[in-house]
C-alpha positions as protocol buffer text, in pm:
chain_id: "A"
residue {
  index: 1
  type: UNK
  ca { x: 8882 y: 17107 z: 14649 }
}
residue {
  index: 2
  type: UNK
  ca { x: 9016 y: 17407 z: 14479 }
}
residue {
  index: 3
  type: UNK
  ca { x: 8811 y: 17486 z: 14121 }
}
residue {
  index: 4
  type: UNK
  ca { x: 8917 y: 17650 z: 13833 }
}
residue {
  index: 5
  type: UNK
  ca { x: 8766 y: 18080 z: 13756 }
}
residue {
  index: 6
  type: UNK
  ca { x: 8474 y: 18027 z: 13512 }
}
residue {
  index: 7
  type: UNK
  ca { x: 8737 y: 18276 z: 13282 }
}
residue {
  index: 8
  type: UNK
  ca { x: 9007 y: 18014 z: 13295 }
}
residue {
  index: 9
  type: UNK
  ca { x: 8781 y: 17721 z: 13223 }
}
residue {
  index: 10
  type: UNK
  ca { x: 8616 y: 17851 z: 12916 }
}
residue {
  index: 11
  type: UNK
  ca { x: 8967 y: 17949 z: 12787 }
}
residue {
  index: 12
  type: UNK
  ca { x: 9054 y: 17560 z: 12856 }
}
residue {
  index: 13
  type: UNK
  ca { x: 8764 y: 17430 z: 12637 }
}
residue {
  index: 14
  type: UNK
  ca { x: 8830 y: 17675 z: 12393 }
}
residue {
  index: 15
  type: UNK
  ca { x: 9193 y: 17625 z: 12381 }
}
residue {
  index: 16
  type: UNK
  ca { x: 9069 y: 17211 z: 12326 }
}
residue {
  index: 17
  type: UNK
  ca { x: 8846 y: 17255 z: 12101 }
}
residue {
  index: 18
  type: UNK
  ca { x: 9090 y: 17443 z: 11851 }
}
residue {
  index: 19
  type: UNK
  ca { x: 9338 y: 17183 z: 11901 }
}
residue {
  index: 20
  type: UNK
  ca { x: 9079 y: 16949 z: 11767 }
}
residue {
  index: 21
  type: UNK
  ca { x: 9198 y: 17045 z: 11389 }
}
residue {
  index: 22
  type: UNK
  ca { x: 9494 y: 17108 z: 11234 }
}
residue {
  index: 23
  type: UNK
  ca { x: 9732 y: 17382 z: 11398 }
}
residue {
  index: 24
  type: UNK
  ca { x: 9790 y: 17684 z: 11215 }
}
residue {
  index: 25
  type: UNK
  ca { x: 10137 y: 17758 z: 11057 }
}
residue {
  index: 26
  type: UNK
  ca { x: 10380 y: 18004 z: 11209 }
}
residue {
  index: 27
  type: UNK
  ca { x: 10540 y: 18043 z: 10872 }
}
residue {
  index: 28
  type: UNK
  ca { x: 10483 y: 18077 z: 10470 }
}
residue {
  index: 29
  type: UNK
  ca { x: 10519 y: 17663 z: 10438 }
}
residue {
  index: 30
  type: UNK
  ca { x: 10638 y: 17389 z: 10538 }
}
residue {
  index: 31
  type: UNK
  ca { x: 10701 y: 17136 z: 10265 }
}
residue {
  index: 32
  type: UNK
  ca { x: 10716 y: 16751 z: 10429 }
}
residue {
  index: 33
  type: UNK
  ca { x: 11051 y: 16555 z: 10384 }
}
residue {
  index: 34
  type: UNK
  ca { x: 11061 y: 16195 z: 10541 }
}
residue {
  index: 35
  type: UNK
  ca { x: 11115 y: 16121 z: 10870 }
}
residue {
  index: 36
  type: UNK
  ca { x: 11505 y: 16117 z: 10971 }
}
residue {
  index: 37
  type: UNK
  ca { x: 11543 y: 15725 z: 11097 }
}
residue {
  index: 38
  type: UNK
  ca { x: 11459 y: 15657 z: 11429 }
}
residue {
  index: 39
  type: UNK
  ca { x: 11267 y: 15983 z: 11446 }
}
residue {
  index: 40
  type: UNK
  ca { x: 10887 y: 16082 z: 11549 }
}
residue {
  index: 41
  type: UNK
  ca { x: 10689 y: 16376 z: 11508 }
}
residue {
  index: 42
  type: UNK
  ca { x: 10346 y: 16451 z: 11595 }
}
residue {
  index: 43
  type: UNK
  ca { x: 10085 y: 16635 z: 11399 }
}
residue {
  index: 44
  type: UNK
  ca { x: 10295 y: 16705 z: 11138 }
}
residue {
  index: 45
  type: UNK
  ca { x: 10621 y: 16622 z: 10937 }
}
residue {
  index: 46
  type: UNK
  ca { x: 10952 y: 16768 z: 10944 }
}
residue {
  index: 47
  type: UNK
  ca { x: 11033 y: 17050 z: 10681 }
}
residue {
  index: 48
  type: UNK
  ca { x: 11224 y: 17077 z: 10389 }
}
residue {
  index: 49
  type: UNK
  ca { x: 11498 y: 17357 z: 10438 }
}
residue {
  index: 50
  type: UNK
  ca { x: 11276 y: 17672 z: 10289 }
}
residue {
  index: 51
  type: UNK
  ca { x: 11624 y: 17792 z: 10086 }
}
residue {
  index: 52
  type: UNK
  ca { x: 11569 y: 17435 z: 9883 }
}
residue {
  index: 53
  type: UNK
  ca { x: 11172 y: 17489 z: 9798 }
}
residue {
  index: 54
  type: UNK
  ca { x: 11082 y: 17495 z: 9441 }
}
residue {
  index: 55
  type: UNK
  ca { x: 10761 y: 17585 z: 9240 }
}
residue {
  index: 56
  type: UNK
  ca { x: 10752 y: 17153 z: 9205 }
}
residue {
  index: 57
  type: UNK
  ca { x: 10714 y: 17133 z: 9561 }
}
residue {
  index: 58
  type: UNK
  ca { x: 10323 y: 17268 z: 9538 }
}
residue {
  index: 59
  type: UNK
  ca { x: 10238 y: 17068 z: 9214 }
}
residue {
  index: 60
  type: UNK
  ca { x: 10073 y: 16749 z: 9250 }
}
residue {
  index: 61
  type: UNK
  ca { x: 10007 y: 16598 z: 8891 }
}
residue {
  index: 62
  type: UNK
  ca { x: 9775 y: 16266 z: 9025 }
}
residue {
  index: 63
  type: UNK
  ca { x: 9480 y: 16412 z: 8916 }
}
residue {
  index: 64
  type: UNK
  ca { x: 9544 y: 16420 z: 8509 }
}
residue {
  index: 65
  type: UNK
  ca { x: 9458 y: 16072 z: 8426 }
}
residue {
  index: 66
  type: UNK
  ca { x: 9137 y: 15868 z: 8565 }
}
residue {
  index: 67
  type: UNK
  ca { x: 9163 y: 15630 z: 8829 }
}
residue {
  index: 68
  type: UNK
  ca { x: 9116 y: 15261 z: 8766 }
}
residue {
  index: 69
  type: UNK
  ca { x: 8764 y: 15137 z: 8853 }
}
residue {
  index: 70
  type: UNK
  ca { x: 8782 y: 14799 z: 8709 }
}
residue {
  index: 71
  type: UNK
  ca { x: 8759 y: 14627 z: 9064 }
}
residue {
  index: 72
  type: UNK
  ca { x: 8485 y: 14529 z: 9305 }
}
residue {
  index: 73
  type: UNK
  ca { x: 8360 y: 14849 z: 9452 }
}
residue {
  index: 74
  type: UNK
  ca { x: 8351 y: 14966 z: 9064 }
}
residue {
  index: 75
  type: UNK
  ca { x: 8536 y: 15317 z: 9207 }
}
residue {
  index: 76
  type: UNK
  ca { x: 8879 y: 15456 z: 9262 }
}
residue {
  index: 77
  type: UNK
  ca { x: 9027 y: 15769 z: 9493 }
}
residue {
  index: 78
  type: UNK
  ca { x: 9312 y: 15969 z: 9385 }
}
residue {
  index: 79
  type: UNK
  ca { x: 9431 y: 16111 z: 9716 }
}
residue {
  index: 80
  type: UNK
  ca { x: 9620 y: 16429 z: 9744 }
}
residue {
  index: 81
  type: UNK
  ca { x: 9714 y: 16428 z: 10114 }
}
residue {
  index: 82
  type: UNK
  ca { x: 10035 y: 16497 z: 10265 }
}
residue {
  index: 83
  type: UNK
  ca { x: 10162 y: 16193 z: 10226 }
}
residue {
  index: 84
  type: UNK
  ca { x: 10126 y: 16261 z: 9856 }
}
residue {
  index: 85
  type: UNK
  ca { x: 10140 y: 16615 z: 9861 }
}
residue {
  index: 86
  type: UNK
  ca { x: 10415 y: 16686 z: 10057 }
}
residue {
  index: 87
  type: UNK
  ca { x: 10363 y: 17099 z: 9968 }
}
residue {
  index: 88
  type: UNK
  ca { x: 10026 y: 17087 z: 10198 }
}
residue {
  index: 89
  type: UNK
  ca { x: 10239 y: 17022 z: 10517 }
}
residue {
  index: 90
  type: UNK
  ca { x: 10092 y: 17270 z: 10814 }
}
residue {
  index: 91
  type: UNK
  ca { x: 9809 y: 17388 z: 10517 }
}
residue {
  index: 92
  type: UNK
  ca { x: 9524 y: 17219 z: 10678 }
}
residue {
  index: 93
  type: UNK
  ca { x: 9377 y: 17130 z: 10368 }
}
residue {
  index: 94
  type: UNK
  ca { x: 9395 y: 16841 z: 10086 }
}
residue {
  index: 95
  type: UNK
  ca { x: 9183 y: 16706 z: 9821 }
}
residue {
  index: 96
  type: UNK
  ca { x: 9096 y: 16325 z: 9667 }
}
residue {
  index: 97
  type: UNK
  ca { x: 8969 y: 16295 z: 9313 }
}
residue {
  index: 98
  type: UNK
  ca { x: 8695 y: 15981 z: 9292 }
}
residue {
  index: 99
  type: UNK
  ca { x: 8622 y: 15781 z: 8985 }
}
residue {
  index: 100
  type: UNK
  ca { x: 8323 y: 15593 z: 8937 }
}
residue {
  index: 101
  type: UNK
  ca { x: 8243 y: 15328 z: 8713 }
}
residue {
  index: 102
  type: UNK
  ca { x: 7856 y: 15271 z: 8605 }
}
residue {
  index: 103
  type: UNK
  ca { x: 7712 y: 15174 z: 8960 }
}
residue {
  index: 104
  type: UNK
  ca { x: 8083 y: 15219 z: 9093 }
}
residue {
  index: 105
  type: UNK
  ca { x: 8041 y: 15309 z: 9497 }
}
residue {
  index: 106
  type: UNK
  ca { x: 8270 y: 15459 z: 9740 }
}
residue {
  index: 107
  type: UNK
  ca { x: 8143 y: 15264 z: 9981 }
}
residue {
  index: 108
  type: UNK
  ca { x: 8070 y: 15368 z: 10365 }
}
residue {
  index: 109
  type: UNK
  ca { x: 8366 y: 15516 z: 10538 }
}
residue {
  index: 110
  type: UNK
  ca { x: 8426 y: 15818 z: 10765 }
}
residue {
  index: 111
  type: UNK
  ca { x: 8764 y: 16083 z: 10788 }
}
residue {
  index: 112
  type: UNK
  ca { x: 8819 y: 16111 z: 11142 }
}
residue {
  index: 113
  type: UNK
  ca { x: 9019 y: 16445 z: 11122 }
}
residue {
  index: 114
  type: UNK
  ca { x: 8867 y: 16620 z: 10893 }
}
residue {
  index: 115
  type: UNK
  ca { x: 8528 y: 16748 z: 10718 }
}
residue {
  index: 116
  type: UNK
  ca { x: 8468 y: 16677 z: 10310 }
}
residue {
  index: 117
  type: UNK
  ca { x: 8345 y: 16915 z: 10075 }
}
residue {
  index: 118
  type: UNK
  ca { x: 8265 y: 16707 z: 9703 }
}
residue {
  index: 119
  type: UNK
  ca { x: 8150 y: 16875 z: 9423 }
}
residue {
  index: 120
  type: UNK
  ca { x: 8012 y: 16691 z: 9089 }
}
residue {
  index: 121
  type: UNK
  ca { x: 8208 y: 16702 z: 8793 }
}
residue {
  index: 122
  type: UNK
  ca { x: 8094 y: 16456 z: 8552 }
}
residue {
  index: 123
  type: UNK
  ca { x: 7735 y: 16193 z: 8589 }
}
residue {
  index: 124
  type: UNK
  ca { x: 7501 y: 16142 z: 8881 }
}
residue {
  index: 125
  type: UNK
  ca { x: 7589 y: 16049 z: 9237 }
}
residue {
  index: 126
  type: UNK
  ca { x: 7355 y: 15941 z: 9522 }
}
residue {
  index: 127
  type: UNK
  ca { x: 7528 y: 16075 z: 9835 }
}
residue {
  index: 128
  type: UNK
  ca { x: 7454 y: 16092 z: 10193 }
}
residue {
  index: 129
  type: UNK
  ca { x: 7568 y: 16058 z: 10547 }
}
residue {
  index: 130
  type: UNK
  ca { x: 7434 y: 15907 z: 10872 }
}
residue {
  index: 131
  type: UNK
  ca { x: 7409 y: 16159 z: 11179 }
}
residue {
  index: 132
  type: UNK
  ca { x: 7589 y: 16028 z: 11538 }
}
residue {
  index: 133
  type: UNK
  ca { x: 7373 y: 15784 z: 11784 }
}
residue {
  index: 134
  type: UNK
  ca { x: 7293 y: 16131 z: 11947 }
}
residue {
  index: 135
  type: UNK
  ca { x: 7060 y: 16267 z: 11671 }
}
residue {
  index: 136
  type: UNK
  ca { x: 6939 y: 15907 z: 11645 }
}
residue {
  index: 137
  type: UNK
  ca { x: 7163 y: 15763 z: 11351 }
}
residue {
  index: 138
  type: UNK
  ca { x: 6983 y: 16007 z: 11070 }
}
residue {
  index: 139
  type: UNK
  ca { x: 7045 y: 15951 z: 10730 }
}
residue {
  index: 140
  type: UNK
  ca { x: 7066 y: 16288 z: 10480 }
}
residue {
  index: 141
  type: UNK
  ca { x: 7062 y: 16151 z: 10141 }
}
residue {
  index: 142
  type: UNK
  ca { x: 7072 y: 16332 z: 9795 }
}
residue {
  index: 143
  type: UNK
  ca { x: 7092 y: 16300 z: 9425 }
}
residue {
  index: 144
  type: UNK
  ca { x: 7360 y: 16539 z: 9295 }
}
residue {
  index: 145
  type: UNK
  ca { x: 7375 y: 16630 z: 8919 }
}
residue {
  index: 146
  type: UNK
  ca { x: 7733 y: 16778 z: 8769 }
}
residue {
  index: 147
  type: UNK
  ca { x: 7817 y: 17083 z: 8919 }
}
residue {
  index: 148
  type: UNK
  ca { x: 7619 y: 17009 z: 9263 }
}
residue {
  index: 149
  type: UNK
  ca { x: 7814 y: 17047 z: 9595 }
}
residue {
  index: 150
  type: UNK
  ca { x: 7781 y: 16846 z: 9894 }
}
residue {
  index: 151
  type: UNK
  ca { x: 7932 y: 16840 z: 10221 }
}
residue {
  index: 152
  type: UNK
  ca { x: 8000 y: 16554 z: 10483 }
}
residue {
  index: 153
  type: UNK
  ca { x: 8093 y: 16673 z: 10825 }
}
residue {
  index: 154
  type: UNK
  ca { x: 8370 y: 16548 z: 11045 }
}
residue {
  index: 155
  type: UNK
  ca { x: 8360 y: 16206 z: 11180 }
}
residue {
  index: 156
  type: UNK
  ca { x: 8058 y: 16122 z: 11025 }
}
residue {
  index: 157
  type: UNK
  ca { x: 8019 y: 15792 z: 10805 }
}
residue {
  index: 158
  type: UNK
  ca { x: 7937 y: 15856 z: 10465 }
}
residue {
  index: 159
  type: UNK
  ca { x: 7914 y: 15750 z: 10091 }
}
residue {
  index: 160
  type: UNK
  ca { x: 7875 y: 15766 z: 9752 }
}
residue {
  index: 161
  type: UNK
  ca { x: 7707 y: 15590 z: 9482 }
}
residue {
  index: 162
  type: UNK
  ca { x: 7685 y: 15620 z: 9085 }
}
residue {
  index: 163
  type: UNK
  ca { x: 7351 y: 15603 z: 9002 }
}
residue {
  index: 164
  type: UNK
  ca { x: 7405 y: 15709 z: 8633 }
}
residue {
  index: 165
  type: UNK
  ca { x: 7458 y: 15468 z: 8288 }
}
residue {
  index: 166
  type: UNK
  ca { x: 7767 y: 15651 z: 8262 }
}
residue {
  index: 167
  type: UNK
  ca { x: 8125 y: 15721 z: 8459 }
}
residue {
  index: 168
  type: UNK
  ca { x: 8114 y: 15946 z: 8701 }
}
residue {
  index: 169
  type: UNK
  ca { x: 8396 y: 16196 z: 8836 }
}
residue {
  index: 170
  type: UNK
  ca { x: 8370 y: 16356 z: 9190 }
}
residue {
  index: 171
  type: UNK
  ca { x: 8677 y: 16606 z: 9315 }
}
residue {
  index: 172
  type: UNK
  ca { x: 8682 y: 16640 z: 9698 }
}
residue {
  index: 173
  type: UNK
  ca { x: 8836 y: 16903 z: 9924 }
}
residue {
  index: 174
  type: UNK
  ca { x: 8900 y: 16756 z: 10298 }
}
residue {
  index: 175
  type: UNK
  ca { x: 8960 y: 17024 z: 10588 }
}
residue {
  index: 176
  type: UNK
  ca { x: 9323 y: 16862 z: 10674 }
}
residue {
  index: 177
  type: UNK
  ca { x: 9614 y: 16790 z: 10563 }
}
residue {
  index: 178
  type: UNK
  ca { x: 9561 y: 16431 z: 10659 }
}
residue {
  index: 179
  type: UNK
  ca { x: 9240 y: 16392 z: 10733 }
}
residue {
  index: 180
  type: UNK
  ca { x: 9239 y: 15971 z: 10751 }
}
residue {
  index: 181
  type: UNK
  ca { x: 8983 y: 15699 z: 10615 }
}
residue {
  index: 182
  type: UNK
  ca { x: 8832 y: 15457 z: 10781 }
}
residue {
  index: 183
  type: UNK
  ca { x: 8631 y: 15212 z: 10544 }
}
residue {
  index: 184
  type: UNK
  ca { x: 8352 y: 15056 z: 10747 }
}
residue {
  index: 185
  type: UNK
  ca { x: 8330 y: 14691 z: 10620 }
}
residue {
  index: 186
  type: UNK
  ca { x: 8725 y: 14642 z: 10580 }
}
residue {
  index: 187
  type: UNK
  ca { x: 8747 y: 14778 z: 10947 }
}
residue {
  index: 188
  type: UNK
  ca { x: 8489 y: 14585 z: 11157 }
}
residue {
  index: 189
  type: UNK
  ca { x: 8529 y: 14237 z: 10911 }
}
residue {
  index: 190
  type: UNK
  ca { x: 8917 y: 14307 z: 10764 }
}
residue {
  index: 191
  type: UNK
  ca { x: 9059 y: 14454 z: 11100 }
}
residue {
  index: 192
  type: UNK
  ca { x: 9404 y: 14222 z: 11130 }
}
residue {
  index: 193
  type: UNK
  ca { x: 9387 y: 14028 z: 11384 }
}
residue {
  index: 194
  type: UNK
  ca { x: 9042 y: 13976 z: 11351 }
}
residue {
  index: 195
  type: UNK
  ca { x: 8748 y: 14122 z: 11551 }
}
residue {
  index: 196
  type: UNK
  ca { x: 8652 y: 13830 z: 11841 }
}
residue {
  index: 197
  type: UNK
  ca { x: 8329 y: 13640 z: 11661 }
}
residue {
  index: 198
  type: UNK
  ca { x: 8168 y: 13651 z: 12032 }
}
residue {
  index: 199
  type: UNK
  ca { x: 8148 y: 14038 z: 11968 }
}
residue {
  index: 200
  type: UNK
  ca { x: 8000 y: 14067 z: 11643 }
}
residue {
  index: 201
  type: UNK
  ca { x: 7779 y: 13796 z: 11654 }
}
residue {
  index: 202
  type: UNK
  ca { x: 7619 y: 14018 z: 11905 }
}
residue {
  index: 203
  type: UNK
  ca { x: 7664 y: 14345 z: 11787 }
}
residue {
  index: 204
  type: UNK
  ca { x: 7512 y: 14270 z: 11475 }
}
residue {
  index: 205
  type: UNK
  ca { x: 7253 y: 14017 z: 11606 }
}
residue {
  index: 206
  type: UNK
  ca { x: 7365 y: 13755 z: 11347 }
}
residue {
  index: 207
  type: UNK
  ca { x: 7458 y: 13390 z: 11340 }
}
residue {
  index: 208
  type: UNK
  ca { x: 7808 y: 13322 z: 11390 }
}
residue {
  index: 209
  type: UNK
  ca { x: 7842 y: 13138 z: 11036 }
}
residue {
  index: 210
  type: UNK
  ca { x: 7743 y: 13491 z: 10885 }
}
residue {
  index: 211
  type: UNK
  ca { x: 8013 y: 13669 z: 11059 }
}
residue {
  index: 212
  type: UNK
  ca { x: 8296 y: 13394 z: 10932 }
}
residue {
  index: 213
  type: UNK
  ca { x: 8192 y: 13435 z: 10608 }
}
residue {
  index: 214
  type: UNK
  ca { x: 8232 y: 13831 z: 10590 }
}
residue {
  index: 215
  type: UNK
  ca { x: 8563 y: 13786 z: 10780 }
}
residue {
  index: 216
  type: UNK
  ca { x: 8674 y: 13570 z: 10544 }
}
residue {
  index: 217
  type: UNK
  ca { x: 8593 y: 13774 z: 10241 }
}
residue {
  index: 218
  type: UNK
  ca { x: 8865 y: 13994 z: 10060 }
}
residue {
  index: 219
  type: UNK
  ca { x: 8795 y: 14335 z: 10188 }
}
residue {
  index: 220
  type: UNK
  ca { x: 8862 y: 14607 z: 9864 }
}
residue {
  index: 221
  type: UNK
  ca { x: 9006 y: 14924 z: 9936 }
}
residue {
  index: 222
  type: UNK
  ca { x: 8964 y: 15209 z: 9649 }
}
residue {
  index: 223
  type: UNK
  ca { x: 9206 y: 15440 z: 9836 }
}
């Protein structure tokens, strides 16, 4: 059995681990265009030809007007990803403005590609996030005033809730370009096709009868 030089190895794990996030650029931009039919690309989108870039290309205007929270979670985000944003191609960066009526909650959800900074701009937010199975499911909880920051790290499930009388307005900054969301409830009870009964009846120690009535419900998403 031939091994690898302790040198090389650590180079390997290093070389994984900053392949984890998003890649760094090898030029000034690289404004998205859509996808030429029949055509895949990985980590990334194809680029608008840098002679026809304007000023408009890194403007994103979604952020002027509230979002509407008149729904059940009582909340609405405004993302500004890639997909929306098409200037932040290759930037490793994007941002999601969250509305929140009285009691409005972004309910429990994690960004598998990317770590959320959220700062308070308007009301009073209870925030928090639950640590991995390894540091025994740990919640950190706080009450953030306007003008508190907070941060959520990668992968973790998190939340917020408006504990105030009055709307609330959160901006968040997300360490990709596409960081992802995956809402909790609407995955495990909304997932199409369903999540086999046998399974959650178990995982959630529960009576079948309460896992056919959350899969039956209407699953809200805010996004």
């Amino acid at each position: 059995m031939t091994f690898l030089p302790t040198s090389l190895l650590i180079l390997a794990l290093a070389t994984a681990t900053a392949s984890a996030f998003d890649p760094s650029p090898l030029q000034d931009f690289c404004v998205a265009i859509n996808e030429p039919e029949g055509w895949i690309f990985v980590n990334g989108k194809f680029c608008k030809d840098p002679k026809q870039v304007t000023a408009d290309d890194f403007l994103f205007k979604g952020f002027r007007y509230p979002g509407n929270t008149v729904n059940p979670l009582g909340s609405k985000v405004t993302p500004a990803f890639v997909d929306q944003f098409p200037g932040l191609n290759t930037l490793g960066i994007s941002m999601a403005r969250i509305d929140f009526a009285p009691g409005g909650l972004n309910p429990p959800h994690t960004h598998p590609r990317g770590t959320e900074i959220l700062v308070v701009a308007e009301g009073t937010l209870l925030v928090g996030f639950v640590t991995s199975n390894q540091l025994n499911n740990t919640l950190f909880t706080k009450v953030l005033c306007k003008g508190d920051v907070f941060v959520f790290p990668i992968g973790l499930i998190h939340f917020q809730l408006n504990i105030g009388k009055t709307p609330a307005l959160a901006f968040a900054s997300l360490s990709s370009q596409n960081p992802g969301v995956i809402t909790i409830a609407n995955a495990v009870f909304g997932s199409k096709p369903p999540i086999s009964a046998d399974v959650l009846t178990k995982a959630f120690q529960v009576d079948k009868k309460v896992v056919d009535y959350l899969q039956a419900q209407f699953w809200y998403d805010n996004n």
